[in-house]
TIGU-411144 format. One record per residue (C-alpha): residue number from 0; x, y, z; residue in three letters. Coordinates in steps of 0.02 Angstrom, whole numbers, plus 50000, padded with zeros to 5 digits. Each point is the difference from the previous one (the first is absolute). Layout:
N
[NUM [X Y Z] "ALA"]
...
END
This chain:
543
[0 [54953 55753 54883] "UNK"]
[1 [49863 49863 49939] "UNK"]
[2 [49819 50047 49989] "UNK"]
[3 [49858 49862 49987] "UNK"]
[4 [49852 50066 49967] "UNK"]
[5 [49815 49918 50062] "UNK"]
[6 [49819 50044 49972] "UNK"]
[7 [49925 49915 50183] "UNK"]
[8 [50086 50085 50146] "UNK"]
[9 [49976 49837 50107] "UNK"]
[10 [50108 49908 49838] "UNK"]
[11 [50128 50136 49996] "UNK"]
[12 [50024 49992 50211] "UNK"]
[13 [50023 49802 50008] "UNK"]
[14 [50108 50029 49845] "UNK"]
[15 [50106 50125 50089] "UNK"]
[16 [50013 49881 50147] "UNK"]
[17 [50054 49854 49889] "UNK"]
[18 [50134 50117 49937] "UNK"]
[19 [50076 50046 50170] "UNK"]
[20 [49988 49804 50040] "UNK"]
[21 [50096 49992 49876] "UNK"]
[22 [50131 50129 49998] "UNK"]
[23 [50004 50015 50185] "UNK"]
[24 [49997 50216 49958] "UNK"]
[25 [49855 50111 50033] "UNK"]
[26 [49878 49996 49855] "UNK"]
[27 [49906 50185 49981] "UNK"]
[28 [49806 49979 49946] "UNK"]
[29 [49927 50166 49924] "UNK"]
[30 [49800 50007 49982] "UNK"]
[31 [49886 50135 49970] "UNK"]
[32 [49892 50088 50163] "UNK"]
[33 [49816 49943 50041] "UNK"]
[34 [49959 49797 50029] "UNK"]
[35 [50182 49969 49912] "UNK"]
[36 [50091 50012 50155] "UNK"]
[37 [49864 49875 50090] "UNK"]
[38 [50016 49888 49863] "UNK"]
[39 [50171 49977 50052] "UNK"]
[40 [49969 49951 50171] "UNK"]
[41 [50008 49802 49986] "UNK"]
[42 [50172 50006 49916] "UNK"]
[43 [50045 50110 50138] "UNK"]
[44 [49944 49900 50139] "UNK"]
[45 [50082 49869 49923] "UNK"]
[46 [50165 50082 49990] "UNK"]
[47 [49985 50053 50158] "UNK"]
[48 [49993 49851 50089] "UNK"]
[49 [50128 49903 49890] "UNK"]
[50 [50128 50159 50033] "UNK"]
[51 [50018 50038 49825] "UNK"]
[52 [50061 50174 49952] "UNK"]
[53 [49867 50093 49915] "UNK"]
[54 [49981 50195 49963] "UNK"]
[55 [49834 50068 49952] "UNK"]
[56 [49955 50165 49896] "UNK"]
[57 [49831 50043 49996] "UNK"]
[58 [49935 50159 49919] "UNK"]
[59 [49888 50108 50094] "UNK"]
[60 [49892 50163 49971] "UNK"]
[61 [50035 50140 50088] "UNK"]
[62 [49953 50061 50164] "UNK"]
[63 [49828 50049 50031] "UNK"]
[64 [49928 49892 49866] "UNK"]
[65 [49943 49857 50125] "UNK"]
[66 [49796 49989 50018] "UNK"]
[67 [49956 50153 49859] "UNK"]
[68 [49946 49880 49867] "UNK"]
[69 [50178 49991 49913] "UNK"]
[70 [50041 49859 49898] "UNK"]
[71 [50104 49863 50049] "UNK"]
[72 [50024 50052 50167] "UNK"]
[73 [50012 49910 50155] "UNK"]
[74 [50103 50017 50187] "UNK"]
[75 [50167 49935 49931] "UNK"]
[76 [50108 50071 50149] "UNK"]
[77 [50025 49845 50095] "UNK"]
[78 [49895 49893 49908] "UNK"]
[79 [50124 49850 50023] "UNK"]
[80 [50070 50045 50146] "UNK"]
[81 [49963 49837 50105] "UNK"]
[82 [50103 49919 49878] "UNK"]
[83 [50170 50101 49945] "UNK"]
[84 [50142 50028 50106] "UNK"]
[85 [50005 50207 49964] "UNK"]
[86 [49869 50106 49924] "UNK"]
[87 [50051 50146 49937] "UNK"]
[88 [49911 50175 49880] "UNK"]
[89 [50078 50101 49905] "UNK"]
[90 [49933 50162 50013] "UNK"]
[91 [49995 50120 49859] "UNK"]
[92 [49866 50129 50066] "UNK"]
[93 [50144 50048 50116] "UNK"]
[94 [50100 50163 49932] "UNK"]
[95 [50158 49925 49956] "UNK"]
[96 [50100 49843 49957] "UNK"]
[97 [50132 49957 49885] "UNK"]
[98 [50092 49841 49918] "UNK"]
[99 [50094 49974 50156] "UNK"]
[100 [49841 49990 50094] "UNK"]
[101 [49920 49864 49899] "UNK"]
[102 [50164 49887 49969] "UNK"]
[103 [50024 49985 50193] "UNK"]
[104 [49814 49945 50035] "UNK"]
[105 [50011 49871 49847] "UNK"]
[106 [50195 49930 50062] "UNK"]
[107 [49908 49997 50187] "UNK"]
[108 [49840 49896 49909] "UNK"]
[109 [50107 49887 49923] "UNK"]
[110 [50146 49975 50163] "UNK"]
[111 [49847 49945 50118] "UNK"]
[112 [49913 49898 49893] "UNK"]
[113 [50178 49901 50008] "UNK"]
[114 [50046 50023 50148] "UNK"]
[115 [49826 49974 50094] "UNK"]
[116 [49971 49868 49864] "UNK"]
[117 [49822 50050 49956] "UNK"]
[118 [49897 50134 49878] "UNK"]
[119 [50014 50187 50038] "UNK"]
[120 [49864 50113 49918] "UNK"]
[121 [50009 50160 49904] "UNK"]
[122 [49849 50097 49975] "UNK"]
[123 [50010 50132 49866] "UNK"]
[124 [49871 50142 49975] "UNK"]
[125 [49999 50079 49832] "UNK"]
[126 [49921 50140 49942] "UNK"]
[127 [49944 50064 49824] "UNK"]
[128 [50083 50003 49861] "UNK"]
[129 [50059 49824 50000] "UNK"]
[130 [50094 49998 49848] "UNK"]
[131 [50087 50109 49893] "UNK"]
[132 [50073 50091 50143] "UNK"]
[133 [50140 50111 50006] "UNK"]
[134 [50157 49951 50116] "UNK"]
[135 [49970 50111 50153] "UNK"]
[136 [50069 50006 50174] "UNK"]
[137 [49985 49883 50131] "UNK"]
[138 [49909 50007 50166] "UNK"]
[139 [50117 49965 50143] "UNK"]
[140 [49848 49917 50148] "UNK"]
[141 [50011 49833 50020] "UNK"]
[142 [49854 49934 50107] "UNK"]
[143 [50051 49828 50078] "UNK"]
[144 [49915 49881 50131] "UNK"]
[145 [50166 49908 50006] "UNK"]
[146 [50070 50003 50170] "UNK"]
[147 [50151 50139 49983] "UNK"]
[148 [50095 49923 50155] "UNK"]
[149 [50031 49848 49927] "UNK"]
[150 [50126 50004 49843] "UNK"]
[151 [49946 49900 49870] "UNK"]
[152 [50191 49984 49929] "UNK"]
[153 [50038 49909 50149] "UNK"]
[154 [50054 49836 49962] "UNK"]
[155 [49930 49835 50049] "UNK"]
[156 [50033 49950 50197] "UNK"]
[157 [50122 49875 49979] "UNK"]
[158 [50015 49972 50198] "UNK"]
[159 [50106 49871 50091] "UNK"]
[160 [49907 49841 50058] "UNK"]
[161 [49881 50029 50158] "UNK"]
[162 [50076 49905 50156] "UNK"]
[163 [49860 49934 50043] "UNK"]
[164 [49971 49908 49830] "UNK"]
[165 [50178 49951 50018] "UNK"]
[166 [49989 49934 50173] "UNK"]
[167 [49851 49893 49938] "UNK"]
[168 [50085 49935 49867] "UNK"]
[169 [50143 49936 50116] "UNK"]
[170 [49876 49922 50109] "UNK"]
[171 [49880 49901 49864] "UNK"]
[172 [50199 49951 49927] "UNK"]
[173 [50063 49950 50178] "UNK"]
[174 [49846 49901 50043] "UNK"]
[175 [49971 49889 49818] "UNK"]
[176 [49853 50068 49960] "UNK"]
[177 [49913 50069 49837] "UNK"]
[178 [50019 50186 49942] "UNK"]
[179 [49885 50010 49835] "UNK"]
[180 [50015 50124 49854] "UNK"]
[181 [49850 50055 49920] "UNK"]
[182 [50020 50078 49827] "UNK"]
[183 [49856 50121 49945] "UNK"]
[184 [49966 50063 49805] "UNK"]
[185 [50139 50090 49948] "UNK"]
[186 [50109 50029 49828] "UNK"]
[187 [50132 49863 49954] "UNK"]
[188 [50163 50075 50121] "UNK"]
[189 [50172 49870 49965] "UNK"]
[190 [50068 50087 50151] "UNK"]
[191 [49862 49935 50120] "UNK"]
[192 [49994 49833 49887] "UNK"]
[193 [50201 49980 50031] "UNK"]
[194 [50021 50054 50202] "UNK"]
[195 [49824 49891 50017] "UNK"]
[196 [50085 49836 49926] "UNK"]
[197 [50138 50025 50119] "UNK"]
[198 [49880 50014 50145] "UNK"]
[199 [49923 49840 49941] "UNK"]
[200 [50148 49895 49992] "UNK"]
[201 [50041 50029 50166] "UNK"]
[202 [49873 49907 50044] "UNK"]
[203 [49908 50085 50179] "UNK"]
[204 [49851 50072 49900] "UNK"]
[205 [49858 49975 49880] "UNK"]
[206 [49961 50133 49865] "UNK"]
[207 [49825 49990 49951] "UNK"]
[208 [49948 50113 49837] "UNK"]
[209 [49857 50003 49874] "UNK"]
[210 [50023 50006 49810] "UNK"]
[211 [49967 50179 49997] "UNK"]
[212 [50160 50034 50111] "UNK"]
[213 [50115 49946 49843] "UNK"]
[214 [50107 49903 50102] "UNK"]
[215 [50072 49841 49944] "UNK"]
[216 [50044 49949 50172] "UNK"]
[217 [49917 49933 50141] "UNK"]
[218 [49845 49896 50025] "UNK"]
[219 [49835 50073 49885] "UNK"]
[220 [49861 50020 50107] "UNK"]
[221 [49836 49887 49954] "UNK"]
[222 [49853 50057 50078] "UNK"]
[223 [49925 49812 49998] "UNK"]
[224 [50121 49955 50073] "UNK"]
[225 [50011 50124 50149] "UNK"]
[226 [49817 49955 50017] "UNK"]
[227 [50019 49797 50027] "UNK"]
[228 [50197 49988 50059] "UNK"]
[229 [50006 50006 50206] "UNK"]
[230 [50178 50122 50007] "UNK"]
[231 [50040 50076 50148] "UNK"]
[232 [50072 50193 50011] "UNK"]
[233 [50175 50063 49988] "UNK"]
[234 [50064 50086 50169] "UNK"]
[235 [50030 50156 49889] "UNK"]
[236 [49933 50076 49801] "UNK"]
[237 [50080 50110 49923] "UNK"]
[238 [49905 50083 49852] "UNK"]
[239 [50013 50109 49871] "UNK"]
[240 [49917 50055 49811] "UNK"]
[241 [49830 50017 49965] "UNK"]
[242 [49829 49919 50037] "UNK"]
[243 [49982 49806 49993] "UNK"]
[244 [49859 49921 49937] "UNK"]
[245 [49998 49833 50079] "UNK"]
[246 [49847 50010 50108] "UNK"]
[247 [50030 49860 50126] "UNK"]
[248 [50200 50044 50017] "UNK"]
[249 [49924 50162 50062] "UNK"]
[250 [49871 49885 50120] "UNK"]
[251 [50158 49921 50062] "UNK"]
[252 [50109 50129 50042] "UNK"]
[253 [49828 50088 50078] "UNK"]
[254 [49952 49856 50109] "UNK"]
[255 [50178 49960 50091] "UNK"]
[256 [50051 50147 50111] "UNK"]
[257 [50154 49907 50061] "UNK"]
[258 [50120 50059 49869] "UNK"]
[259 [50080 50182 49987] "UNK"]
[260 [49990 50087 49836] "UNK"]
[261 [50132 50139 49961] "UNK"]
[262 [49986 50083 49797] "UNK"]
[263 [50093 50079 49900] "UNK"]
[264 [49922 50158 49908] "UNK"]
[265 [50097 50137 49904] "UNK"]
[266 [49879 50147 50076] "UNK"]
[267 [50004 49931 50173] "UNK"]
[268 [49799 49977 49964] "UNK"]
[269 [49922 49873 50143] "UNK"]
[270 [49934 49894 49908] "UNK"]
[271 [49889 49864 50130] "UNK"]
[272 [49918 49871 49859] "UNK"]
[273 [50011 49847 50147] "UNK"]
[274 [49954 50134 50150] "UNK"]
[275 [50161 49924 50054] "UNK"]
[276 [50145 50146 49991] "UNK"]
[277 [50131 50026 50102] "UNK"]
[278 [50107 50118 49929] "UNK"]
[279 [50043 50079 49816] "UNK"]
[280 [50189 50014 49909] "UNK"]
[281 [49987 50141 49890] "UNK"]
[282 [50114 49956 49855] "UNK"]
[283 [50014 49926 49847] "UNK"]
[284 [49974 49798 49976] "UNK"]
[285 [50174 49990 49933] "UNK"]
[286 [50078 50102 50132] "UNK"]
[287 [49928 49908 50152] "UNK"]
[288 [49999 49842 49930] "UNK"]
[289 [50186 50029 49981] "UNK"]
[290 [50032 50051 50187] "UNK"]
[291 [49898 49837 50053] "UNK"]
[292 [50099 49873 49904] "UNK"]
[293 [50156 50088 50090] "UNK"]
[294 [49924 49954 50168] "UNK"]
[295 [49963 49816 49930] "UNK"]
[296 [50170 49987 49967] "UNK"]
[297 [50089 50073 50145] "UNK"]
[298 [49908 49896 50093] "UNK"]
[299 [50036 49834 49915] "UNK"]
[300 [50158 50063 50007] "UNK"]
[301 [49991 49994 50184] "UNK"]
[302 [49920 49869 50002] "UNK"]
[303 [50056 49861 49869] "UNK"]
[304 [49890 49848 50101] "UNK"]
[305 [49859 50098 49958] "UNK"]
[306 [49983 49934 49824] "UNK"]
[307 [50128 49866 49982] "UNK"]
[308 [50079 50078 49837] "UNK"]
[309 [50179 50091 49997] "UNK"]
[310 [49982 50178 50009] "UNK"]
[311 [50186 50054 50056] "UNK"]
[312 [50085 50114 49892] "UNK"]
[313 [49829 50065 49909] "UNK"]
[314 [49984 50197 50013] "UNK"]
[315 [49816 50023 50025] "UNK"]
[316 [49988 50136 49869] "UNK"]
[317 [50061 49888 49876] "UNK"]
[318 [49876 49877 49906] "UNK"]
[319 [49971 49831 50096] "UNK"]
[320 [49982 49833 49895] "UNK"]
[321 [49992 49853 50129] "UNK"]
[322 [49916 49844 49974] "UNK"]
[323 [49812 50045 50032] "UNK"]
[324 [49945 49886 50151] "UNK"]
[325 [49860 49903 50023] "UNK"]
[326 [49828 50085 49946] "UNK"]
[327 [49873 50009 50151] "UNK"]
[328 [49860 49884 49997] "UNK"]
[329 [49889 50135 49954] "UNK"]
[330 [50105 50046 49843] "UNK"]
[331 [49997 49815 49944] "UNK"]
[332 [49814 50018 50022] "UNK"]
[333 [49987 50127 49898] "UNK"]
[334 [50097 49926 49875] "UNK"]
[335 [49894 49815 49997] "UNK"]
[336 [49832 50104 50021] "UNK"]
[337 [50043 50091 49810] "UNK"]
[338 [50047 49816 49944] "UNK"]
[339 [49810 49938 50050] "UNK"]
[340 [49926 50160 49930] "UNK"]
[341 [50097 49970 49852] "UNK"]
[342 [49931 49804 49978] "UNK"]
[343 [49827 50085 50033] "UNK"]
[344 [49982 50115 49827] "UNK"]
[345 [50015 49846 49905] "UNK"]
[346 [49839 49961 50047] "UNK"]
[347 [49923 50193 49969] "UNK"]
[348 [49882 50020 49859] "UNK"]
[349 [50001 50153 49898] "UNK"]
[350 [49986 50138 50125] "UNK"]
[351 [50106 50176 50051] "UNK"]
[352 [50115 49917 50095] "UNK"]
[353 [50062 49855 49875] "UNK"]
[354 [50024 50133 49854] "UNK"]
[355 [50104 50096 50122] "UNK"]
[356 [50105 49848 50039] "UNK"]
[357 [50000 49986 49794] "UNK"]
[358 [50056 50203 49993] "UNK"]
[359 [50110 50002 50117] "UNK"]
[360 [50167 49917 49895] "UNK"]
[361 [49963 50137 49859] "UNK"]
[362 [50051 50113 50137] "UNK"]
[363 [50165 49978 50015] "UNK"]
[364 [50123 50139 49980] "UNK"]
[365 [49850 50110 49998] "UNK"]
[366 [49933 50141 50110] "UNK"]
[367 [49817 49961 50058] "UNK"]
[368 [49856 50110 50058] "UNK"]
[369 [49866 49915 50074] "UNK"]
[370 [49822 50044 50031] "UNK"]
[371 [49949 50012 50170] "UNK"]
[372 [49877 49886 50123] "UNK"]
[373 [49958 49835 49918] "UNK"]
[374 [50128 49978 49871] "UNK"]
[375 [50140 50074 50122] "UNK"]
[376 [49953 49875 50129] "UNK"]
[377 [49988 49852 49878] "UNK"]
[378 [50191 50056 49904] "UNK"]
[379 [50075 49980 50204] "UNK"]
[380 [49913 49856 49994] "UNK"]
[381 [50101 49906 49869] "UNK"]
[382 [50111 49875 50106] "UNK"]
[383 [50141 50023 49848] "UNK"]
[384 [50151 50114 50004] "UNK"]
[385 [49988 50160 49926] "UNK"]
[386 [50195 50063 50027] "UNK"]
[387 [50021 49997 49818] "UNK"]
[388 [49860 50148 49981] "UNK"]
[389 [50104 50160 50001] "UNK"]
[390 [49849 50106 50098] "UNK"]
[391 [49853 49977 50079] "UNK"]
[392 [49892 50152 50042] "UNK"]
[393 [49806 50003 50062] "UNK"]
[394 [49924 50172 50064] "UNK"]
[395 [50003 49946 50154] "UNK"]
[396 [49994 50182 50096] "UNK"]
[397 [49819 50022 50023] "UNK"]
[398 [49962 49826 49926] "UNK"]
[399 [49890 50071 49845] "UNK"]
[400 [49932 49912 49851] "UNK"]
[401 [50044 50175 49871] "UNK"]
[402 [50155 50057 49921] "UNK"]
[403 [50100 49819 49971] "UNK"]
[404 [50018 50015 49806] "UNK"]
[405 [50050 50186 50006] "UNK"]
[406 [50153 49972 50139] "UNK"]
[407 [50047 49863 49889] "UNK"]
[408 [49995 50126 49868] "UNK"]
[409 [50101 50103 50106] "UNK"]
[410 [50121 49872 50046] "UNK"]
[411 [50018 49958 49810] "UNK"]
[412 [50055 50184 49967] "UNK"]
[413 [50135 49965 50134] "UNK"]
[414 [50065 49844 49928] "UNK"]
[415 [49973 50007 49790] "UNK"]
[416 [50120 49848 49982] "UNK"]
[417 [49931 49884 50132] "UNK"]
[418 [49825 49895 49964] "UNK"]
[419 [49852 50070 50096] "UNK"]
[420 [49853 49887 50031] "UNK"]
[421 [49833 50022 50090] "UNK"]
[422 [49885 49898 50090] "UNK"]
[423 [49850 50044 50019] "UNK"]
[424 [49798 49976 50051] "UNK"]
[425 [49861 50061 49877] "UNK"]
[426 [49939 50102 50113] "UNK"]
[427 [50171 50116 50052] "UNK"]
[428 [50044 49985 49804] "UNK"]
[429 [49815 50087 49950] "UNK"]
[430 [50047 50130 50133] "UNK"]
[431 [50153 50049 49946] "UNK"]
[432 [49952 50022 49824] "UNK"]
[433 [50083 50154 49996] "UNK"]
[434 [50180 49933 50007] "UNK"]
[435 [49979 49968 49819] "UNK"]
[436 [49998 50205 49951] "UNK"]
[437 [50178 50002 50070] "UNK"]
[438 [50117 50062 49889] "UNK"]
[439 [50134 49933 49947] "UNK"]
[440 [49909 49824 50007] "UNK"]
[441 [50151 49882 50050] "UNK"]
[442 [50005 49805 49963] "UNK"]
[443 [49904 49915 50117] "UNK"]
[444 [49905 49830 50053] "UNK"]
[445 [49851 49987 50094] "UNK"]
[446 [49927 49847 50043] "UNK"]
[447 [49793 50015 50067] "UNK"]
[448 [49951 49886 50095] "UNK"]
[449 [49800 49990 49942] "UNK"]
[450 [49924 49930 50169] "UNK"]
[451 [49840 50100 49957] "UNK"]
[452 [50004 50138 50166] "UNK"]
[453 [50103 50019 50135] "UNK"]
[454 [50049 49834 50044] "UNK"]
[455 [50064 50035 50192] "UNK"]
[456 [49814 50020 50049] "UNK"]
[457 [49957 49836 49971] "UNK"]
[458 [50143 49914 50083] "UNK"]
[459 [49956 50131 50174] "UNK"]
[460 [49896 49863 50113] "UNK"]
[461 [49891 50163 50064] "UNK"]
[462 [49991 50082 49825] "UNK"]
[463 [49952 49837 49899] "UNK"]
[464 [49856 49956 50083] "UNK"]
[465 [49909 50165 49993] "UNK"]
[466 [49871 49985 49866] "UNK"]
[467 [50036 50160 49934] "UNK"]
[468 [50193 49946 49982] "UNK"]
[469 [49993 49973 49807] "UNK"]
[470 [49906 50176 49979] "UNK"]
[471 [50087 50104 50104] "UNK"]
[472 [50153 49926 50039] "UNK"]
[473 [50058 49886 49880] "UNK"]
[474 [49904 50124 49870] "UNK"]
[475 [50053 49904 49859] "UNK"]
[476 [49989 50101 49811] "UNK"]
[477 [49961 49901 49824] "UNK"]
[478 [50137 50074 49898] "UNK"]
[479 [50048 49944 49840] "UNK"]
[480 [50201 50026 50032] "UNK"]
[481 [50028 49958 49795] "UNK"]
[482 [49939 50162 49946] "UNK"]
[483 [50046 50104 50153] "UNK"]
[484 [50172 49986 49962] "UNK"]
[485 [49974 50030 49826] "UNK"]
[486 [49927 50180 50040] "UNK"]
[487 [50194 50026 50091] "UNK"]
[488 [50096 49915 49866] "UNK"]
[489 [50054 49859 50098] "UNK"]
[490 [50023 49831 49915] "UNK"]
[491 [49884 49880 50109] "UNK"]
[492 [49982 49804 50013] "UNK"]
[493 [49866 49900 50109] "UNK"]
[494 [50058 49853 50082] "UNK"]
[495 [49871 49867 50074] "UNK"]
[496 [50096 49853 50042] "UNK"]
[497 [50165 49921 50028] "UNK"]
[498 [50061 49968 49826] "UNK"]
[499 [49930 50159 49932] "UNK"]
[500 [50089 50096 50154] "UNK"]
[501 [50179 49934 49971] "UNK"]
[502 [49983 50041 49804] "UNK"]
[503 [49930 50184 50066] "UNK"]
[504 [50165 49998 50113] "UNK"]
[505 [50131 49973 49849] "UNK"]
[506 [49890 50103 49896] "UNK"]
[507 [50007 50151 50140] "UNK"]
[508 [50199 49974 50017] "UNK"]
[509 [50031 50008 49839] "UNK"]
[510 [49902 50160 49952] "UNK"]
[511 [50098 50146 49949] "UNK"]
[512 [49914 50149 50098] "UNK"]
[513 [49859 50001 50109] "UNK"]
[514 [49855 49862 50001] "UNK"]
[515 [49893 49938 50115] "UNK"]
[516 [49957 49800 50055] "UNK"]
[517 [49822 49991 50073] "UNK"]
[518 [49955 49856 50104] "UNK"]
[519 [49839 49939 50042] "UNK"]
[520 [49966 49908 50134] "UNK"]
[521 [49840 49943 50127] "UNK"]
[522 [49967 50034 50153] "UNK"]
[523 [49926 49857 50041] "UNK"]
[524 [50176 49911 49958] "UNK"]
[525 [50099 50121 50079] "UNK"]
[526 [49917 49929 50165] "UNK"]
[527 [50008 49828 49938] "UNK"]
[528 [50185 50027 49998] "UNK"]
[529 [50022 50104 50151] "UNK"]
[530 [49910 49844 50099] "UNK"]
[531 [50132 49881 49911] "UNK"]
[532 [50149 50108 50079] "UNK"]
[533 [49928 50015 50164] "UNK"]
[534 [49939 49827 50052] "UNK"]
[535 [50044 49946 50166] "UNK"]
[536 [50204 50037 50011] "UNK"]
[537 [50073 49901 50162] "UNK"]
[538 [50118 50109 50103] "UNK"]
[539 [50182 49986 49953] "UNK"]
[540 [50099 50078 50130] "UNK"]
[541 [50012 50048 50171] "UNK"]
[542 [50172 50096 50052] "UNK"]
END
């Protein structure tokens, strides 16, 4: 067993989560009773909207001691229950319990956090003494809000495909149309990444996936480019993974209510982003995405005209490598709108989004945690390829600014040989200060992004024209990062322009530990660029 050790309880929770991320095994979080436990609310929010197995221990006092003046006491039962998947107490004011007891409450913790693919929560009262104890028996009562009727050693529903899923997948085949994959945030998976390059070279769909899906397959969806492109809607989407952040892919799928929309979801949640859901597949990505190339294939098999290449002989649960037809016009769009954007950041000045374009080539073979809003938004953003990145992770569950360098942090625990860098905005970095009093500190890079406040408010149309939206929003802080880092022990670097950013770069790559790369950019040319990107774009494509 590994112990890491953290002094902020909001730190030690996002660290916990990066370690699960990265393990893919339930990560237990101990903290001590009163305004702890709240303190670890964001991380658990977090980790219970990505589906990340967490297991919480919070130490409580003991019964009775609630409202009569007692130090660090506060209502812990069920504190985070709109946000775990089982809460549970253990009980010792009961009479009895024993060893057995208390190892079958922990193994059922730890099997639905797995299973149900979320955090579970202990809550421990304690009474005096605390320490120097002598062994005694166990109490036997096991309070638990779990539901008892459901097992949680059950295994994952693995069931068969849904007939009428399969029935419209024979229909969209039979008639030529378009049946879309959409690819959500989820951990790098070769399984999906293999049956998902079969699917696309047979050539009746379009996979459509962000950069925080980890796929290198498929089309990447640019928001721009979902904003100017006329496209018109696949007969049938079929989803899966976590939240996209692609704003006007979302406006799309919203505003056309011809298509049908089937996803795939390991807890059979319904899950209605586009208010356009006609049915759920509870299984695993892998598992259905298997069963639908088989119906792909059987029925190219039965019917060979259908795509013009020769399928006779090929066992459908074997892998497929045909000649990939002809991209739709809408891929080729795709592909020539990147080209333009590409031509574009030539002409940038020194702004966020040309030192990202500069960053992003350090980044290969590395696992990346970005901040969240702006600088998420602006990394999609970057028309380049990033299949040479081994991970990209955002958190993306509840879409907050806290907790990015500590479930990097985590993440670096997970993976000691692989390269861990960070990008982030002043602001989330100064809020997250407490990822630094993790121990073990493990080798890490973090690039800031110094845009002076949170940049996304000033890009908003509504928000930037507020007059209050540089105090309140944007609330930008004079921080002198120099020393800051200093105070943590972290070897830091400013960077102002483009010559002094690519020397920061090699300098940054080249350190042996942890530094940090600060940038510093304007706002004002952060718009000036944004404007650049975004001139008039004429329409590509119409399918």
């Amino acid at each position: 067993m590994e112990i890491f050790t953290g002094v902020d309880e909001r730190s030690a929770g996002f660290a916990a989560l990066g370690l699960a991320l990265g393990t893919g095994r339930p990560v237990v979080v101990v903290c001590t009773s009163g305004t702890a436990l709240l303190n670890l609310g964001p991380a658990v929010a977090e980790a219970f909207y990505l589906r990340l197995p967490l297991v919480i221990l919070s130490a409580d006092r003991p019964t009775g001691y609630e409202g009569q003046q007692r130090g660090q006491v506060i209502r812990q039962d069920g504190a985070l229950a709109h946000h775990v998947r089982a809460s549970h107490r253990w009980a010792p004011d009961e009479p009895k319990w024993d060893l057995t007891s208390s190892e079958k409450l922990f193994k059922q913790a730890l099997t639905t956090a797995t299973i149900e693919c979320g955090p579970v929560h202990i809550n421990i009262p304690l009474d005096e003494p605390l320490y120097d104890i002598e062994e005694q028996g166990l109490f036997r009562s096991v309070h638990s809000s779990h539901n008892e009727d459901k097992s949680p050693y059950s295994p994952p529903l693995l069931t068969p495909v849904p007939v009428e899923l399969q029935n419209e997948i024979l229909h969209v085949l039979a008639q030529g149309k378009k049946i879309w994959f959409l690819a959500g945030m989820a951990s790098p998976d070769e399984g999906v990444q293999a049956i998902l390059k079969d699917i696309e070279n047979l050539g009746k769909s379009c996979l459509w996936r962000e950069d925080l899906a980890n796929l290198k397959v498929g089309l990447p969806v640019r928001d721009e480019w979902f904003r100017t492109s006329p496209v018109d809607p696949p007969e049938l989407l079929i989803s899966w993974g976590g939240p996209l952040v692609s704003k006007h892919l979302l406006l799309f799928l919203h505003r056309n209510p011809r298509f049908k929309h089937w996803r795939i979801d390991p807890r059979g949640d319904e899950i209605d982003t586009y208010s356009r859901l006609d049915g759920v597949w509870q299984a695993s990505p892998q598992f259905a995405l298997k069963n639908i190339k088989k119906i792909f294939c059987d029925f190219l098999l039965e019917h060979p005209s259908a795509t013009g290449l020769e399928v006779t002989g090929f066992a459908s649960d074997e892998s497929f490598s045909a000649p990939k037809p002809s991209v739709m016009k809408s891929e080729n769009a795709v592909l020539d709108f990147d080209m333009l954007m590409r031509d574009r950041y030539h002409n940038l000045p020194f702004s966020d989004l040309l030192a990202l374009s500069v960053v992003l080539p350090f980044l290969k073979n590395k696992r990346v945690h970005l901040g969240n809003s702006s600088l998420l938004r602006k990394f999609l953003s970057l028309p380049w390829d990033k299949d040479q990145i081994k991970s990209i992770h955002c958190n993306r569950g509840t879409s907050g600014i806290e907790g990015s360098i500590s479930t990097a942090i985590g993440e670096a625990w997970a993976h000691p040989d692989d390269s861990v860098w960070i990008l982030n905005g002043d602001l989330a970095t100064a809020y997250d200060a407490g990822a630094w009093l993790l121990e073990p500190r493990p080798s890490v890079k973090m690039v800031i992004l110094n845009n002076g406040g949170g940049d996304i408010f000033r890009q908003l149309p509504g928000a930037s024209i507020q007059p209050e939206c540089e105090t309140l929003f944007a609330t930008p802080r004079s921080m002198d990062w120099s020393p800051w880092c200093q105070g943590y022990g972290l070897p830091h670097r400013l960077t102002t322009d483009l010559n002094s950013l690519q020397d920061g770069l090699k300098w940054l790559a080249d350190l042996v530990g942890t530094g940090v790369l600060e940038i510093k950019t304007s706002p004002f040319w952060n718009r000036q660029s944004e404007f650049i990107l975004c001139e008039r774009i004429e329409p590509t494509c119409k399918d």
